[in-house]
C-alpha positions in Angstrom: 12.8 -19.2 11.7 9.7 -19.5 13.7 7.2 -21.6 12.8 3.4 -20.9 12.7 1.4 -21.1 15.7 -2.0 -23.2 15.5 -4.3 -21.9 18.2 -5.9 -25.1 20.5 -9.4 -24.2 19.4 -10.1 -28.2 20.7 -11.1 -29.3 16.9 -11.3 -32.8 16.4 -9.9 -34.8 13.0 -12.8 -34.0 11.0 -13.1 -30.7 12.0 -9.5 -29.9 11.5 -10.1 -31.5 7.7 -12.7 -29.3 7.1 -11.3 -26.2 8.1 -8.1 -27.0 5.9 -10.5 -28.0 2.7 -12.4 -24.3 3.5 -9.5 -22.5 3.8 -8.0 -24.1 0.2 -11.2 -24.2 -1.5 -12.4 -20.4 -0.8 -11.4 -17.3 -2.0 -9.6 -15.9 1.0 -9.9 -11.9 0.5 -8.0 -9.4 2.9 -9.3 -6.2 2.2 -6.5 -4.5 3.9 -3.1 -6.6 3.8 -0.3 -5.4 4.5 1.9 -8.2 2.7 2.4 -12.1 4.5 5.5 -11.7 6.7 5.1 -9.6 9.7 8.5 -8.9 11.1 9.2 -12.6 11.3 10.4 -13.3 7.7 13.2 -11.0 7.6 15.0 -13.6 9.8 15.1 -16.0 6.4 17.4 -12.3 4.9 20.7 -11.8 5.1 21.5 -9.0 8.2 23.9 -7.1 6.4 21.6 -7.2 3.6 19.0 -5.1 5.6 21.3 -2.6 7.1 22.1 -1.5 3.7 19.0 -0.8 2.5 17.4 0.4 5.3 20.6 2.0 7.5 20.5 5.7 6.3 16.3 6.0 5.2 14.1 8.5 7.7 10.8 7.0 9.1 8.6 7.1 6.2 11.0 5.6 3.1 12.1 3.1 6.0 8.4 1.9 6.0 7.9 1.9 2.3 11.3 -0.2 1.6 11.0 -2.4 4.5 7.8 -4.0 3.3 9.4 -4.6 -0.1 12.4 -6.0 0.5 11.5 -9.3 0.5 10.6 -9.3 -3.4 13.5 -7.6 -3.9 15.3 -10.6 -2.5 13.9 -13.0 -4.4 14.5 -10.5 -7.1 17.9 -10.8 -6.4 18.2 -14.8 -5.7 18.4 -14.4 -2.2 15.2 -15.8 -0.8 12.0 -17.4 -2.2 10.3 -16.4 1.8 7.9 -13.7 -0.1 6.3 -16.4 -2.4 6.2 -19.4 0.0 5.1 -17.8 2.7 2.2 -15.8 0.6 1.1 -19.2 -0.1 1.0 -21.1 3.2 -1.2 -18.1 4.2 -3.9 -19.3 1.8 -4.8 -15.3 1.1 -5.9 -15.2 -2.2 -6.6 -11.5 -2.4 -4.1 -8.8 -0.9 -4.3 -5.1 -1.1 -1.7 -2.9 -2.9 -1.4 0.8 -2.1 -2.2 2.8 -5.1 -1.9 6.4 -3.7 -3.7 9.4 -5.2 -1.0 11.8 -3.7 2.2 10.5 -5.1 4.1 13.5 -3.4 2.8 12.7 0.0 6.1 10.2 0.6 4.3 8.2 3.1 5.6 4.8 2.5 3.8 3.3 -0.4 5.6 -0.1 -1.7 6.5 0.8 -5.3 4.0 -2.1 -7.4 6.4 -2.5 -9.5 8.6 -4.3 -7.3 6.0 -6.4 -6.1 4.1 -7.2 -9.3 7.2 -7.9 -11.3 6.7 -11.8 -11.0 3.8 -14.2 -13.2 2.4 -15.7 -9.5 1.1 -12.0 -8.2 -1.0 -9.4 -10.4 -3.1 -6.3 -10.0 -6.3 -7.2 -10.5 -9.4 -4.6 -11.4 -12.5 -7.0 -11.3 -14.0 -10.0 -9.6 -13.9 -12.1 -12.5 -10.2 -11.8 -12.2 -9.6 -12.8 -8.9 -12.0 -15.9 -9.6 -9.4 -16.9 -12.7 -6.5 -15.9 -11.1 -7.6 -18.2 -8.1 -7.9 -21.4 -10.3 -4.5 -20.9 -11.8 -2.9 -20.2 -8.4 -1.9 -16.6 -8.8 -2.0 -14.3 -5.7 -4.7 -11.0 -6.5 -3.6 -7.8 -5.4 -6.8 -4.8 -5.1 -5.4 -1.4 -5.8 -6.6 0.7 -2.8 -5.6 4.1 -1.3 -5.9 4.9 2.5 -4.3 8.3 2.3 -2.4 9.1 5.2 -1.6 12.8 3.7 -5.2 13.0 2.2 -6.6 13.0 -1.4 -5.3 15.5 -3.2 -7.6 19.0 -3.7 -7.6 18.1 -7.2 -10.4 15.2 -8.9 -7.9 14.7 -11.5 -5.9 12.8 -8.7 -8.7 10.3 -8.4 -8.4 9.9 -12.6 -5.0 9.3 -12.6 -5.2 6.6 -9.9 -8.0 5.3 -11.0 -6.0 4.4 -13.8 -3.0 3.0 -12.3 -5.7 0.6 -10.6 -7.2 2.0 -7.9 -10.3 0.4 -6.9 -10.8 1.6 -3.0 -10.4 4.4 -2.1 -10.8 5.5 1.5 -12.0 9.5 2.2 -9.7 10.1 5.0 -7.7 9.4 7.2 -7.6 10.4 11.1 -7.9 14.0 10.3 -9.8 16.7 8.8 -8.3 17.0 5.3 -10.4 18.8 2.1 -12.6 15.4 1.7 -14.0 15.1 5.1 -13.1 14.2 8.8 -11.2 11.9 9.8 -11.9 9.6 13.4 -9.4 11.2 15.3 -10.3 15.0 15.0 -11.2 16.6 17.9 -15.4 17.5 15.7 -16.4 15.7 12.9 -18.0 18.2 10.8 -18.7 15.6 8.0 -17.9 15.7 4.1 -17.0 18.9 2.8 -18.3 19.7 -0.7 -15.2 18.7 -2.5 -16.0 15.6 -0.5 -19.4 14.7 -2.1 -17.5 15.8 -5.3 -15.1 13.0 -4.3 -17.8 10.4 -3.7 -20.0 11.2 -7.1 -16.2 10.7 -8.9 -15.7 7.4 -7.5 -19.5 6.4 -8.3 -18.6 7.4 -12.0 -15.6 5.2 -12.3 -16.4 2.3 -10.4 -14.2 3.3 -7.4 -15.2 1.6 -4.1 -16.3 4.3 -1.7 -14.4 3.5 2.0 -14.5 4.9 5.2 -12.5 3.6 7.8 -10.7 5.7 9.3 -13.2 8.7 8.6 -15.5 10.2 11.5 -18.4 9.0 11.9 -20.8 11.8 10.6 -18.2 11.4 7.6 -19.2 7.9 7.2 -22.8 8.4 7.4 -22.4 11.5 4.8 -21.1 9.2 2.7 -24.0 6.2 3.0 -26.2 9.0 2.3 -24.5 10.4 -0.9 -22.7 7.4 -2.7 -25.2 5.6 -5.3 -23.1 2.5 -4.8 -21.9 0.1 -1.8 -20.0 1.5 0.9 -17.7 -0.1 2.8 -15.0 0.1 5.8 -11.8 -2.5 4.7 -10.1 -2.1 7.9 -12.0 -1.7 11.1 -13.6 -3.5 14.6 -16.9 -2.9 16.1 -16.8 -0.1 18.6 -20.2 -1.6 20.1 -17.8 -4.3 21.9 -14.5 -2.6 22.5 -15.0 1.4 22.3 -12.4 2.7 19.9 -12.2 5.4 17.6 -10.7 3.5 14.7 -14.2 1.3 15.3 -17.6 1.8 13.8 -20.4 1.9 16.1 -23.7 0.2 15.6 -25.9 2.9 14.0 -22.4 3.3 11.4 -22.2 -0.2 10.7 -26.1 -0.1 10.1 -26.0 2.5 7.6 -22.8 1.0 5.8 -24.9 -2.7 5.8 -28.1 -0.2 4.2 -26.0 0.4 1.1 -24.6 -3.0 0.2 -21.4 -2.5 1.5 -19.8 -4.2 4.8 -17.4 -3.8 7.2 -14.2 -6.1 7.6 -12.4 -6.6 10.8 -8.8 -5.9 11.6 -6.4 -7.7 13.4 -5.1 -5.4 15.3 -5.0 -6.0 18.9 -5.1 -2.4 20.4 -8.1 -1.4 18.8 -10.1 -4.4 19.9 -9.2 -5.4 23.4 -7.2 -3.5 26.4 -4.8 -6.9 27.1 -1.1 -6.3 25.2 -1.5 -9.2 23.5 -4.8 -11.0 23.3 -5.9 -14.6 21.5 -7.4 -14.0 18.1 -10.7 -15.3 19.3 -11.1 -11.2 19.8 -11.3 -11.4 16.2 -13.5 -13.6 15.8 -15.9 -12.1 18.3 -15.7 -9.0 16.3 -16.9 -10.6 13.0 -20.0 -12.5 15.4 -20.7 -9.1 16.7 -21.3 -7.3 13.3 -23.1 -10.9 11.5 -25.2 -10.8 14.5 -25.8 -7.0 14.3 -26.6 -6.7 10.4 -26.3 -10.1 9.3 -23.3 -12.6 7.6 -23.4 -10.5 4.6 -21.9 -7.6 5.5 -18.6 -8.9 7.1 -15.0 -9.9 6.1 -11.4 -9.2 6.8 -9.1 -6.5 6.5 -6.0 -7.2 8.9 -4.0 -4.9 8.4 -1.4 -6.0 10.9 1.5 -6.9 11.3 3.2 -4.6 9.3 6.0 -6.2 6.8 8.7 -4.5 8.5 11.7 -5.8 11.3 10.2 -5.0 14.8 13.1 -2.7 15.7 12.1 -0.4 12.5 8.5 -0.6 13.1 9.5 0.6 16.5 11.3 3.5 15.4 9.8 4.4 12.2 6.1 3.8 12.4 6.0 4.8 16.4 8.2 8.0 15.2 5.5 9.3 12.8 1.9 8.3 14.4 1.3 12.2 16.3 2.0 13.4 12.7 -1.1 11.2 10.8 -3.3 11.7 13.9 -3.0 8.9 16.7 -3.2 10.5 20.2 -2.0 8.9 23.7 -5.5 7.9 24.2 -5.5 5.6 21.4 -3.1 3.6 23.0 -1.1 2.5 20.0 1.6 -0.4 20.4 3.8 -0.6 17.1 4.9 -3.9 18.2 2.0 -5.4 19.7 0.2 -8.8 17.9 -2.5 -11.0 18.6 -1.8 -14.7 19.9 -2.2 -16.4 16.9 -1.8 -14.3 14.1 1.8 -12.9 14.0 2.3 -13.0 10.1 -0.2 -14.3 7.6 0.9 -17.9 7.8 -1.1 -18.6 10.4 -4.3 -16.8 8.9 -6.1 -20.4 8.6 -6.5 -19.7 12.8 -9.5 -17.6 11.4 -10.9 -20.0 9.5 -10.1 -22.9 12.3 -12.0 -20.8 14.9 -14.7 -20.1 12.7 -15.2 -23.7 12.0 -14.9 -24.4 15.8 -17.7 -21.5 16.4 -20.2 -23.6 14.7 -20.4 -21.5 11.4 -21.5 -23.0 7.7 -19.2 -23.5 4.9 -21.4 -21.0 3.6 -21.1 -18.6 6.1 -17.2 -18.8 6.2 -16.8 -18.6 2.9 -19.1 -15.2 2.9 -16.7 -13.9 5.4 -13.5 -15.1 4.2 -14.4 -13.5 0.8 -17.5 -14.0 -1.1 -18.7 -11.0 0.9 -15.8 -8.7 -0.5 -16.7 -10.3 -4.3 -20.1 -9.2 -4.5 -19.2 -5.1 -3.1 -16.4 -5.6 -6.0 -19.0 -7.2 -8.7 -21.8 -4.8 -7.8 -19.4 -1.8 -7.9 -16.2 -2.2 -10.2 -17.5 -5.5 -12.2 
């Protein structure tokens, strides 16, 4: 097994001490997480074990069963990796995908296999994450970024709603009934059902996201929603130019509502090396604090995927034309940042943050106070 890799950010004793008390004492919220592992814990899984669950699946069940499989081992008595490694990370809060098009098939872990143990829970409000934080259970936030797009229906945004949906994202890279996506060749913007969708999360207390929407779609939907509107996964496109980034006048009107941005760690849309230090990161989250202030930034990693590298390879690289990615978004399946390769070594973020000069305060806004009060002002 390999172990974690702690970045040389040339902290001294006290500041290595402080950045360990940070990372323990604050709530540590990743508003797009795609489970702790990265392709690095299947190693502690039995190899036969794998090939028989994910021998004979096409691309997108291969994605969805991959990333569960390690619950299901400890399920089974196999391997405790899923828990142990969930808490080394020191992530508090991780995302669960609570889709509104159950017939879309696009590799949504099944929460049933993932909340079926009493140290990881779907959570719907702040005040649960805060409890659930001082009795050492993991948070999960029910959120939808719907690669097949919402459903032409409202009633789909009901029914997930009450399966525990509490983000919702408009699109995805293309133009779908909501809205554009960032990918599309025009972004013409929300479409009337759109707005419909918008007004229907502001009823219910649904988190209004946008990141992977256009950018005239994102701006539509600053203008429209009545509540804080956010992107959970993204970079600033003002440093590296990317579509899946938000520009500056974006990121301004998304900081105008309440709502924030949170940065990704995903190398290729924030730096043209293959595999870069995760001081990129952290240069992102400067950017945007400088740009519109400390408030209106956090995390959403969204990378590494919980899946062996040879089936990312050939399930997730198989399938990206058909959700939108074109050659010139120069997507690497298997690419990673120097430092962050699974969620173990998340405390890098809060290690280079301390070695930046920032406040407690300040990192614990980012790490996830500034996530808490979106949730508390929107969904209570």
């Amino acid at each position: 097994m390999t172990a974690p890799n702690l970045l040389d950010f040339g902290l001294d004793g006290d500041q290595e001490a402080r950045a360990r008390r940070l990372h323990d004492e604050c709530i540590i919220f990743d508003g797009m997480n795609q489970h702790p592992g990265g392709a690095r814990i299947f190693d502690e899984l039995p190899a036969d074990w794998l090939h028989d669950h994910l021998g004979s699946l096409g691309p997108w069940e291969a994605i969805g069963t991959a990333g569960q499989l390690p619950y299901l081992a400890m399920a089974e008595g196999l391997s405790d990796a899923i828990e142990r490694w969930w808490r080394e990370s020191g992530v508090d809060v991780g995302s669960l995908a609570v889709s509104t098009n159950l017939s879309a098939g696009d590799g949504e872990i099944d929460a049933s296999v993932v909340t079926q143990f009493d140290w990881i829970e779907l959570v719907t409000t702040a005040a649960q994450i805060r409890k659930n934080k001082a009795n050492g259970i993991i948070s999960l936030w029910g959120v939808d970024q719907p690669t097949m797009g919402i459903p032409n229906t409202l009633d789909s945004v009901d029914d997930a709603y009450g399966r525990g949906l509490r983000s919702l994202m408009l699109t995805y890279n293309r133009m779908d009934f909501v809205g554009t996506g960032c990918t599309e060749r025009y972004d013409a913007g929300l479409s009337m059902y759109g707005l419909d969708v918008v007004r229907r999360c502001n009823e219910l207390g649904i988190i209004v996201d946008t990141s992977h929407c256009g950018r005239r779609t994102t701006l539509d939907a600053c203008e429209y929603s009545s509540t804080p509107v956010i992107a959970n996964h993204t970079s600033a496109a003002g440093l590296f130019a990317h579509a899946r980034g938000k520009d500056d006048d974006t990121i301004r009107a998304l900081a105008a509502t309440g709502g924030m941005v949170a940065m990704v760690t995903v190398p290729f849309f924030m730096a043209k090396e293959p595999r870069p230090r995760l001081d990129v990161v952290l240069d992102h989250v400067e950017y945007v604090a400088g740009l519109v202030g400390v408030d209106h930034v956090g995390l959403g990693t969204d990378w590494p995927m919980q899946i062996p590298i040879d089936v990312v390879a050939s399930t997730l690289g198989e399938v990206l034309p058909s959700i939108g990615f074109r050659p010139e978004d120069n997507i690497d399946v298997t690419a990673t940042f120097d430092g962050f390769d699974d969620y173990r070594e998340f405390v890098n973020i809060t290690r280079g943050l301390v070695a930046r000069g920032w406040s407690d305060e300040d990192i614990a806004k980012v790490l996830g106070e500034n996530f808490l009060r979106v949730i508390e002002t929107v969904c209570g």
